[in-house]
Steps between C-alpha positions, in 0.01 A plus 500: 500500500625865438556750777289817448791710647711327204215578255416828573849629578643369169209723324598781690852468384392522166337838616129390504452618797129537438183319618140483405231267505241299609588231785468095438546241752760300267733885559384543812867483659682664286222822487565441879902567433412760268270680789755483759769651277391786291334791554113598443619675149654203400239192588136614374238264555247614233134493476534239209757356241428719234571796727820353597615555118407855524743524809776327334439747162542764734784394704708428158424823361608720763824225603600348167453144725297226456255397823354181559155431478369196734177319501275160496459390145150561592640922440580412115173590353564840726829536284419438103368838447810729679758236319283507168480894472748609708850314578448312174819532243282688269351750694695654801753190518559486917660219647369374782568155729199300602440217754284304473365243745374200306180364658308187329837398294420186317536179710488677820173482746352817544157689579263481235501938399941464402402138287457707207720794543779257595433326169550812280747723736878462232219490208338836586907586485608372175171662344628822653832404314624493893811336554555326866645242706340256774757612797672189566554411868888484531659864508798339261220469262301786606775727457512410098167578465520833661811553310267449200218694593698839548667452198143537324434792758789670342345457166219656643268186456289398778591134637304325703604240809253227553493386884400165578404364850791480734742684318587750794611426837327591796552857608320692797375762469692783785269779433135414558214775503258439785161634556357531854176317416341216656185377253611226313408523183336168507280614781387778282427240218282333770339763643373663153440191395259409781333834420358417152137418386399177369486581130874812505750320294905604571756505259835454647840605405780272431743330750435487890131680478363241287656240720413573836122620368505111381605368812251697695175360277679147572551609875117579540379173313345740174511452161759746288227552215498907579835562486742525183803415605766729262789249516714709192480832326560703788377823530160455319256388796377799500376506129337170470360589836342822300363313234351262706320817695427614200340202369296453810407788631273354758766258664788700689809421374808532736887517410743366720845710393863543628663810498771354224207358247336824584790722448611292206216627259370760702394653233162290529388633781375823262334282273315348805384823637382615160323222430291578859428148577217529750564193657868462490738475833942538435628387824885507472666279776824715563804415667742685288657175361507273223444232750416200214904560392735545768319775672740818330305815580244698279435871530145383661505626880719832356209617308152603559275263277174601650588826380546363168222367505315816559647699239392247204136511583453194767186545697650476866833369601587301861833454653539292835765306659384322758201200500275705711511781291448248198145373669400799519523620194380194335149567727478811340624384144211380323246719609720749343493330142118501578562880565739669299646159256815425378777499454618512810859456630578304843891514540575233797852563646658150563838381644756317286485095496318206477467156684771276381206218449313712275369265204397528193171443303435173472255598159588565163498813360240340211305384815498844642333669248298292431341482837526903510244468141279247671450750835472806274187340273307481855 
């Protein structure tokens, strides 16, 4: 396996010294290394992938240096556009390094949402007339491919390294944010949960939402037929959450968020508030962390999303942070959808974390929606 000190520090010889992306479990350690050793100009966690192009754009036009892009292969849909009509050869020809953690690769067990993505992660590359490397696990090796990859920086292509499970060492992470909160977020999940009517359907985000709201229906002996589980495309609750609002406007439609899906396209949140949904409840589980990855920090508790909320048109916004504020808010809740509609906003401050045990559906994401469609005829 390769040291991340080894990793990072030979890039930084090679004066990338520059960091942007979006976190993956398979980097987590060496975006730990890469937090505990450079500055907050020099390690940008971005809202999404695509974003994290811009940044490097920028950082090359005002340095002359390449940065390094990171993310899940889930991020390379986020990246076609900026690389097609931006960093490409034939339009403003940047180089730029990308990692890439490969989830799903061929032959390798995985959850069902990175099965196809894994399948078409170097073939989305050499479409994109991308050349890369899988990192190989021995530094002697290693070392040849970096070798190879800033050679093609210098040509100003962009290269891409594809990371497969294992490849780094373990590395600990020295400087941890901590929040002074004490609702776990799967109490939240629990509590809102708990709250709903018999016929309000939730659409929940990807990772450790849509988990623990699984494990609570199992928990309580109930079916999950009102709950779409969004296992991949992260960021987009929100919207199929809209059109199922919009579709229904008699059934209330909730959307369980993080602050990094949220943040990721927040962009959406506009469209939802313009689109008025009467009957439409965002409730954004925030613990400043993209906890589903290795828990590296968002910009979530540093900004004011009820605010945000506000100022695109939502209805009424809620922030709490502890469970007794959460009841009672949830008391009130529906009689104001009865009152004034949706959207509304309810932004429920968690800490970091999650039980170790935590499972994971035991459904299919086929058998999912399918038991969503059958609820949503009633």
């Amino acid at each position: 396996m390769i040291r991340p000190e080894y990793f990072i520090e030979k890039l930084r010889e090679n004066d990338i010294d520059c960091f942007a992306g979006v976190p993956d479990s398979l980097l987590k350690n060496m975006c730990a290394y890469i937090t505990d050793h450079f500055d907050a100009a020099h390690n940008i966690i971005a809202a999404n992938e695509g974003a994290a192009v811009g940044l490097a754009v920028g950082h090359y036009l005002a340095t002359g240096k390449p940065a390094c892009v990171y993310m899940q292969n889930s991020g390379e849909g986020n990246i076609i556009n900026p690389l097609a009509s931006l960093t490409d050869q034939e339009v403003y020809n940047i180089p730029v390094l990308l990692l890439i953690g490969w989830r799903g690769r061929p032959g390798v067990h995985d959850e069902p949402q990175h099965v196809k993505q894994g399948k078409v992660t170097t073939g989305l590359l050499n479409v994109m007339g991308i050349n890369y490397e899988v990192l190989a696990k021995e530094e002697d090796k290693a070392e040849k491919q970096i070798t190879k990859a800033l050679k093609a920086l210098q040509n100003k292509e962009v290269f891409a390294l594809v990371i497969e499970k294992d490849t780094f060492e373990d590395y600990k992470l020295q400087n941890v944010e901590k929040n002074d909160l004490t609702m776990s977020r799967e109490e939240a999940i629990q509590t809102v949960a708990a709250a709903l009517g018999a016929k309000d359907c939730i659409v929940s985000t990807t990772g450790m939402i849509s988990r623990e709201l699984f494990e609570y229906r199992a928990a309580m002996n109930q079916g999950h037929e009102r709950d779409f589980l969004t296992v991949g495309s992260m960021g987009h609750a929100s919207q199929i959450a809209l059109g199922i609002a919009l579709a229904q406007p008699e059934r209330r439609v909730w959307c369980f968020d993080g602050d990094g899906a949220a943040i990721m396209h927040m962009g959406s949140m506009a469209i939802v508030a313009n689109k008025a949904p009467k009957n439409y409840v965002h409730v954004v589980f925030n613990n400043g962390a993209h906890d589903s990855v290795g828990g590296q920090p968002t910009v979530g508790l540093k900004i004011d999303l009820p605010a945000v909320a506000k100022a695109l048109g939502y209805k009424a916004t809620i922030s709490v942070d502890s469970k007794a504020e959460l009841e009672k808010e949830l008391s009130t809740l529906n009689s104001q959808l009865s009152t004034i509609g949706g959207p509304i906003l309810l932004e429920v401050k968690v800490k970091k974390g999650n039980r170790k045990d935590l499972g994971r559906p035991t459904t299919t994401p086929i058998q999912n929606k399918e038991a969503l469609m059958d609820f949503l005829k009633k």
